[in-house]
Every structure is written in C-alpha cells, then in structure tokens.
N, C-alpha and C positions, 0 to 999 in steps of 0.2 A: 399480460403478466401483472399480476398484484402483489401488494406484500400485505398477510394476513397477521394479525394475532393470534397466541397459542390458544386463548380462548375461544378464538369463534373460526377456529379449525373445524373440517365437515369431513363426515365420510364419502369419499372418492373425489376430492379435490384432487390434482397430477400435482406432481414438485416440480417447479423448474429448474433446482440444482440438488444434486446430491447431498446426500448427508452420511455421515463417515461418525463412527466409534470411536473414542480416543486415543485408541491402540491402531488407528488407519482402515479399518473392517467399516467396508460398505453395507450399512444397515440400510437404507433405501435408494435408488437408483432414481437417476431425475426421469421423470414426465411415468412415474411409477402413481397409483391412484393407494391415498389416504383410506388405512383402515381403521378400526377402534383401537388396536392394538398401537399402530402406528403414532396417531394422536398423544396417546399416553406417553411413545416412550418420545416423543419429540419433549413434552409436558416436563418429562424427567430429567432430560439431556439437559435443559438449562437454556434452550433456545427464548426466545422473546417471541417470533414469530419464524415464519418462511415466505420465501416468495412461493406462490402459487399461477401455472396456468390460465389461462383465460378457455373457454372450452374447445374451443375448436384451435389454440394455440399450438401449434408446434415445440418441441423439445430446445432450446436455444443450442447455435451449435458451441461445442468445443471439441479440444484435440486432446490426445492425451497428454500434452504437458502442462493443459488446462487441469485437466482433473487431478493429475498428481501434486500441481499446487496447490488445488484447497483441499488434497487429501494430508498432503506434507503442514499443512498449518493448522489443520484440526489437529491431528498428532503433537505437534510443537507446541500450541497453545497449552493442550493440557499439562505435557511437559512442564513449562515453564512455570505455569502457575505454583506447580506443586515445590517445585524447587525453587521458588524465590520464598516461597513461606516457607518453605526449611531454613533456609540462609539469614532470613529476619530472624527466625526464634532461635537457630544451636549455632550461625555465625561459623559455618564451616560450606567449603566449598559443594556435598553432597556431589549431582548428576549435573553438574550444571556443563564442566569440562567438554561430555557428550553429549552434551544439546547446541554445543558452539562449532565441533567438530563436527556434526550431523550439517549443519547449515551451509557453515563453507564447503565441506563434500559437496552437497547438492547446488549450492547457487554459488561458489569463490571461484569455479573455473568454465564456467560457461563460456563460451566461442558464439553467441547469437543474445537477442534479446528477446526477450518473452514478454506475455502479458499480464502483469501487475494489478492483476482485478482483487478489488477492496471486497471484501464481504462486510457484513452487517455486523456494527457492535453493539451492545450494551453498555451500563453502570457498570454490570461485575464484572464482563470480561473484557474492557476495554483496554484499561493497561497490561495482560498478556499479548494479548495480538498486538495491540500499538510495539512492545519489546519487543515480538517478535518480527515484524515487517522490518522495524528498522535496523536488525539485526541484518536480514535478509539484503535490505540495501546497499548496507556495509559491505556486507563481502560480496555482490558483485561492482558493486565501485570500484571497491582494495583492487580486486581482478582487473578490471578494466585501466587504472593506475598502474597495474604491476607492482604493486610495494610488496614487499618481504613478508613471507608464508606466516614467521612468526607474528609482524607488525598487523596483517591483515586477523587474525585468530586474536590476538589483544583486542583490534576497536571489532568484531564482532561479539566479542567479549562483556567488554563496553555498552555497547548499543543493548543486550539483554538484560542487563544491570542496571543503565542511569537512571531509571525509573523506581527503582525498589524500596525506596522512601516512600513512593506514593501506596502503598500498602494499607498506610495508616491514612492516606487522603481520602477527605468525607467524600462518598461516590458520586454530589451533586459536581462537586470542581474536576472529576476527573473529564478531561478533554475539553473544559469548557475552555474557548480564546479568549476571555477577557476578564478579567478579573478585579473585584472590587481591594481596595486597598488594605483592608482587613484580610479578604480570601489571601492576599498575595503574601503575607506576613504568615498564614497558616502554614501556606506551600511551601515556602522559606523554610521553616521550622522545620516541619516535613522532611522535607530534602535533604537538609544537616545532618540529620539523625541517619539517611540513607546512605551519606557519605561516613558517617561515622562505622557502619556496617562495614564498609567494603574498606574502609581500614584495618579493620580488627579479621575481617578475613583474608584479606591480601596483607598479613603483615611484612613481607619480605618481598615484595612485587609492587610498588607505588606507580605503578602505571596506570589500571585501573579508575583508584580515584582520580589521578593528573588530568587523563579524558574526559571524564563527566564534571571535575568541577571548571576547567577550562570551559567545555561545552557553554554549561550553563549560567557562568560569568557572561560570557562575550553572547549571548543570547540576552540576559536581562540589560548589559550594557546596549545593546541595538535599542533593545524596547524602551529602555530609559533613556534615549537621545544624546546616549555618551558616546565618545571616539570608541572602536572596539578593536582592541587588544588585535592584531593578526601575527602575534610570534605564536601561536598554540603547533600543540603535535599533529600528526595526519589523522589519528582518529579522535580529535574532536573534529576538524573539520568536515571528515567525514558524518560526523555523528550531529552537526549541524543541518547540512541538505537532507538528510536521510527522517532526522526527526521532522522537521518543517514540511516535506513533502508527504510524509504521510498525514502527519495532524489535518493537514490542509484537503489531501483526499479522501479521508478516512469515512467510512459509511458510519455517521451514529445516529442513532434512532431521536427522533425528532429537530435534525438540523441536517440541511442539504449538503454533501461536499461539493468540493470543488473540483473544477475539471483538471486533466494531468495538464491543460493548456496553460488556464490561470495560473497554477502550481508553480508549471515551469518558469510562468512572467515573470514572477515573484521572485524567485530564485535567481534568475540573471538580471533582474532590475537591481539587488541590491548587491553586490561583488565584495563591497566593503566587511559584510556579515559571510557570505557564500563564495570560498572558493571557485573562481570560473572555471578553473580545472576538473574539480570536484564533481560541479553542476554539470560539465558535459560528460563526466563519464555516470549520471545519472543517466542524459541523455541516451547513452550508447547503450546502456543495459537492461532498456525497456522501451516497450513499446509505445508511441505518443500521438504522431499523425502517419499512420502506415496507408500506404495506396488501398482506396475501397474504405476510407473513413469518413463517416458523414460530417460534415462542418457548419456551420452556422458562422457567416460573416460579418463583419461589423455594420453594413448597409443593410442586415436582416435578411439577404439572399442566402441560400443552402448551396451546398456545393459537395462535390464529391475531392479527398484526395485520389490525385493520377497518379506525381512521384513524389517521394521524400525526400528535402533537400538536409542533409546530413552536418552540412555546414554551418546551416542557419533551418533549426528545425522547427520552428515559425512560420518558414518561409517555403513553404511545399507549392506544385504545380497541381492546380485544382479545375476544375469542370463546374462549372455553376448550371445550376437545376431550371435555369429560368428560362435561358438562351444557351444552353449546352457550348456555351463560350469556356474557351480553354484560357486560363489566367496563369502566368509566372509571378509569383508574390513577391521574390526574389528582385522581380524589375524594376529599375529607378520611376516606369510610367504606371506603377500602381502602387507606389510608396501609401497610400492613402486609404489602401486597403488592407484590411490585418483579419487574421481569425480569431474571432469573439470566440468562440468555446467549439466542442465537443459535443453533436450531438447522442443521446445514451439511452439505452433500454432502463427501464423502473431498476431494475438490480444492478447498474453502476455500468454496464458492459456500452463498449463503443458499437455502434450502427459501421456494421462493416458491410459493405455490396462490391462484392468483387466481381458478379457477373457486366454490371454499369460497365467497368474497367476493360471490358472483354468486348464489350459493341462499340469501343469506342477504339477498336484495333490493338490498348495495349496490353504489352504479355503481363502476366502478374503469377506466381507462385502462388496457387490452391493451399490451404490448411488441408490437412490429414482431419477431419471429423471423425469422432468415434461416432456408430452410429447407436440408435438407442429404440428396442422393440416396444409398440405399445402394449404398456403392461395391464392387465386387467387385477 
C-alpha cells in the first residue's frame, strides 16, 4: 500500500479504501481500479491524495462497522463544515442541534468498543474532522461514565464548537504542536473572538462557552507549567482527553502520528491535566492492544497480542516473534519490559493476525469481514 497524490494518480491504480459522497453514497468501492473519470472526480472531491494498492496487494480487511465509520464521517465532516461557517457569519444556531444528535445516536450508546481508525487530513479539512472525532469521543466517554443524556448532548456539543474560532486560523498553525510566541498570541486572539460567537449564540444557555473556555484555560495552564485548575465541569474534562488524543493520532499530511499506545502514555502519565476516570473510559470505548496485534517492544523484539489486560491496558499477555516465548507484562519478573508502540499498515491501520492466535491453541472472536469482488 502507498499513499499517492492527486496529481500523479493513474489509470487503473486499485483504492485501498473506499471513498463516499457527502451525502454517504459510495462513489467508489475499495480495491475498485481508477478510471479517467474517477481521477477527476477524486481531483474535485477535495482529496489531497489516496492510499493506493500495491499490484498484487490484497483489499485491507474491514467489517462493516469499519465502513460505516468512515462512511458516518465523511457525511459529518461535510456537515460540519458547512454549519460552523454559517454559525461564524449569521451567529444562529442553523443544523448544528442535528449533527450532535446524529453522533450521540450512533456513538453515546454503544455496549462494545470499536476501532477508531484516523483517516488522512489536510490544511482545509483538518479542523472539521479534528471537531468531528472529538465530538465522537465525547459521547462514547459520556456513555461509558453514564452521565445524564442532557450533560452528555452539551460536551458533545462542545466538542463540535471549541474549535470554531480557528475558522479565521492561517491554515499553516492549524494542527501544528508547537507554536512560536507570536503564532500563540495569533491563536489566543483567534479563540476569543470564537468564544465570543458561542456567546452571542448561546445567549440563555452558558454552558457551552463554560466547556470550551475551561477546556482551554486548564490546557494552556499545563503547557504554561502552572498548577491547573481541576474544579472544571464534566465536559471540559471530557473535552480535554478527547482533543489531546486525537491531536496526538491524527493522520496529517506531512507529520507522522502517533500510536494509540503513546497517546494513551501521555494521557495517564499526566492525571493532574487528564481525568484517570475520563482516560479509562477512553480506554473502554476503543480499540488499543486487542489479541492478534502486532507490537514492537522496547528490547526491539516483535511480539503478538494473546490477551488484553483491561486493568492495566499496557500490560497485555503477548507471544514474541523470536522464541514464540509467552510473556505476562502484567508480572513483577518482566517490570522492565513495556510496549514501545504499535505496529501499522501505511494508512494508520493496526497489523492484526488472528490466525497466529489460533496455532497457538487460543480462542479469539473472528471480525465479520465484508468481502469485496475484484473490480475491473
């Protein structure tokens, strides 16, 4: 698998993931072969690139709660866009109500965790899908917390909004981690004016702002090396793990993310900043080291996850690729060994091998794969 430019797209290159209409209409089908027409309307869609095949590569598998997620976020993304630029220039709430109530539907009551695969961003559409992801996170957190139907539909709320000052951010700052002293003064400025929106919209409802400027207080206080505030509401909290973990995974075009592993380091290394509460019902609502994931250790040995330890999800029972030695990471006599990362296919996806897991005697629960015909 490669990832191409729109430029030096060819006829009969295969997609390795689908690609979806605005409105959710599958306009091409993955491991489907690029035609003239196809090229063009990818060229039009607004894509930067795609990942592409290798020739004798196989279709990557997924299930269909695979594809109805990056079908539900291509749909949401457009969504989003269009109604946060309505909300910046007329200052009225518009479709926004039903793009919050659409997400908690589909991600505030899940009973399982799923997998959280980052697509590819750019400059223009990076703060849509970043709103949207975090949005996403929110209400299966809220879920996983239990908090109150109303409380959870606020910080998803939240979570599609705090961003909407950056509208006017120069497209180079957007997503960048580090920031020069001047950028940071720009973002500042920025931000205010974002906050001033979501006053003059929510004028009888102050909750809204109270999330996002909390949020983003006790966030620059962390980065600033000040004590940071922990009386905030549930969905800043929320809206804390949820922005940091995606920033930190997020696929942008010319900067590597990071693994869900590091992600999660980060997030439980610092408590003071990240709810531990919060952080594990991230844990619970996505997938991170499931059995049949490939691992890279910190001795530079490969290993396979066997089980997942739920308590300490760090600390999974793995199989090493060297000497098909079975390790408890869990154990006081291998304190000294940790997982360094995730290993990952070019388009962000975990190295899963469940058959591994099957010669080594244990049971594992198969994905449902859709399958997918070679298309000429």
């Amino acid at each position: 698998m490669q990832f191409v430019k729109k430029e030096k797209l060819k006829v009969g290159m295969r997609l390795a993931r689908p690609i979806y209409s605005k409105n959710g209409v599958l306009l091409y089908e993955r491991n489907s072969k690029l035609t003239d027409q196809g090229i063009e309307s990818i060229k039009n869609f607004g894509l930067i690139g795609i990942f592409i095949l290798e020739p004798a590569e196989p279709a990557p598998p997924m299930t269909e709660e695979d594809i109805e997620f990056e079908r539900f976020q291509t749909m949401q993304v457009f969504a989003i866009e269009e109604e946060l630029k309505k909300m910046a220039e007329t200052h009225k709430t518009g479709k926004i109500e039903s793009i919050v109530s659409s997400i908690s539907k589909s991600y505030g009551h899940l009973d399982h965790k799923i997998n959280f695969t980052q697509g590819l961003r750019s400059r223009e559409d990076y703060l849509y899908k970043h709103s949207l992801n975090v949005a996403i996170l929110c209400a299966m957190m809220g879920h996983v917390l239990n908090i109150r139907v109303e409380e959870q539909h606020t910080a998803v709320l939240a979570a599609v909004l705090h961003d909407i000052g950056h509208l006017k951010l120069p497209p180079e700052l957007l997503g960048k981690a580090e920031l020069t002293e001047e950028e940071q003064v720009v973002k500042d400025s920025i931000q205010a004016e974002g906050f001033r929106i979501l006053e003059q919209v929510f004028t009888t409802d102050a909750s809204i702002k109270r999330i996002c400027t909390q949020f983003y207080r006790s966030l620059r206080d962390f980065e600033e090396g000040k004590e940071v505030d922990n009386r905030i509401v549930t969905g800043a909290r929320l809206l804390l793990v949820a922005q940091v973990y995606d920033q930190m995974t997020a696929m942008r075009f010319g900067c590597d993310p990071e693994s869900e592993v590091v992600a999660i380091k980060y997030l439980l290394d610092h408590p003071e900043l990240f709810d531990p509460k919060v952080v594990k019902a991230l844990i619970r609502s996505i997938n991170i080291l499931s059995p049949g994931t490939s691992v890279e250790l910190n001795t530079g040995e490969k290993a396979l996850v066997l089980t997942s330890n739920e308590d300490d999800i760090l600390s999974p029972i793995v199989l090493t690729f060297g000497d098909n030695s079975i390790i408890d990471l869990s154990n006081r006599d291998y304190s000294d060994l940790k997982i360094k990362d995730i290993m990952k296919t070019m388009d962000n996806r975990c190295i899963i091998d469940t058959s591994a897991l099957k010669k080594q005697g244990f049971q594992v629960e198969e994905p449902k794969y859709v399958e997918v015909s070679n298309q000429e």
